[in-house]
N, C-alpha and C positions, 0 to 999 in steps of 0.2 A: 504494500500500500504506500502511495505518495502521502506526505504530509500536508495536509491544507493549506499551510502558508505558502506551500509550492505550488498551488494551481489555485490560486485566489487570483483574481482580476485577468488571466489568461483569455485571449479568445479560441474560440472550438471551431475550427472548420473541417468538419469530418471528412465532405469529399474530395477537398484541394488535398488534406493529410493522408485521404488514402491515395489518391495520385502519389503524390511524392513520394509513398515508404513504398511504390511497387515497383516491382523489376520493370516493369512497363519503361515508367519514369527513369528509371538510373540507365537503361538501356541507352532510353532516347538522348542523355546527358553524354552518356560515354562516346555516342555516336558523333555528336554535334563535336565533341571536344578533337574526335579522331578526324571530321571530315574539317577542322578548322585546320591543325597541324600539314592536313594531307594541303589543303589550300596556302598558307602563309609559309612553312618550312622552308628555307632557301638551301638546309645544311644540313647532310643526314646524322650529327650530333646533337641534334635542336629536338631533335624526335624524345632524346635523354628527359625533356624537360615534360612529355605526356605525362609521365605516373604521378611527377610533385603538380600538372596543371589538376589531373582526378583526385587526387588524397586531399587536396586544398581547402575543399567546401567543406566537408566530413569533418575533417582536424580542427579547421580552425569553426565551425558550427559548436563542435565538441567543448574546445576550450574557452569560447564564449557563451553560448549560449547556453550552456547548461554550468561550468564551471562556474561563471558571473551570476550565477544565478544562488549561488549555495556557497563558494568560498569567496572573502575575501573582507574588505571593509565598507564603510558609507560615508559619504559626504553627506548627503539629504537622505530625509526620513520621504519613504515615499508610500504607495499604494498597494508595492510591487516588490519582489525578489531582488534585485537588483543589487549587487553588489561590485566595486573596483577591483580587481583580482591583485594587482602589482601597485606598488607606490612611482616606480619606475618602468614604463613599459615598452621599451625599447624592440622587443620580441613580437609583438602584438600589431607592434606599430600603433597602439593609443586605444586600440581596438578594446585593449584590459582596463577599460576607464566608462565599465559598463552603466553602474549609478551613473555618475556625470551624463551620460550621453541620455541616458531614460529622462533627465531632468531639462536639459537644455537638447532636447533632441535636432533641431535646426540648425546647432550650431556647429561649426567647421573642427574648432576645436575640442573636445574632448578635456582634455588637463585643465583643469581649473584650480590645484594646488601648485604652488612656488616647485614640489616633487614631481609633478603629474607633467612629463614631457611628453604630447603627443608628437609623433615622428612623422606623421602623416601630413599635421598640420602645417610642422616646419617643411616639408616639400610643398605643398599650396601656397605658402608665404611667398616660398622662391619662384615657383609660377608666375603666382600675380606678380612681383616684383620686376619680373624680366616679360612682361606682358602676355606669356599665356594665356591666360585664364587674369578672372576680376573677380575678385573677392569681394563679396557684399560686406560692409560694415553691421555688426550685433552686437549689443551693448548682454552679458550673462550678470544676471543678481545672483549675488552671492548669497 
């Protein structure tokens, strides 16, 4: 049995959930992933990088979504499970700054402590800065 505090405020969408957990779906995932490589691949070394492009969603699903959910700390009391997994997340790339992100979910940044480096953020900063990409201005309360 789950514990209540773990599926309190969750939403249920049974038919999308059962898409997803069916071979149907991971099929059609794997497929797209193999007919993308088969498409963009210049280098038959690049091919190396298929199993880490499949393990990716899985892994890091894992260690967010359900690790963030049950280990870790809080900056805000919220509704919801949500927890920051790392003080520093350099691993995650900011991704482990799960409260943070449930609270100020709009915003670019993630880290909201002086510790809380998101790594993600800091590559957006340098986008906008060399004109990529425009960063909108958001003001986060603390």
């Amino acid at each position: 049995m789950v514990d209540k505090k773990f599926t309190k405020n969750v939403p249920q969408w049974k038919s999308f959930d059962a898409f997803a957990s069916s071979r149907f779906s991971r099929v059609l995932w794997i497929s797209f992933y193999i007919l993308f490589f088969t498409y963009f691949t210049t280098a038959l070394w690049q091919w190396v990088l298929l199993p880490v492009a499949l393990m990716m969603a899985p892994i890091h699903g894992v260690i967010i979504n359900w690790f963030g959910h049950i280990y870790g700390y809080v900056n805000y009391k919220m509704s919801n499970t949500s927890k920051n997994l790392f003080h520093f997340d350099f691993l995650m790339m900011g991704e482990g700054y799960h409260n943070n992100h449930h609270k100020h979910a709009t915003s670019a940044n993630f880290g909201v402590k002086w510790h809380e480096i998101d790594m993600t953020y800091l590559v957006i900063k340098v986008l906008d800065f060399i004109g990529f990409i425009k960063l909108k201005p958001i003001s986060i309360k603390k």
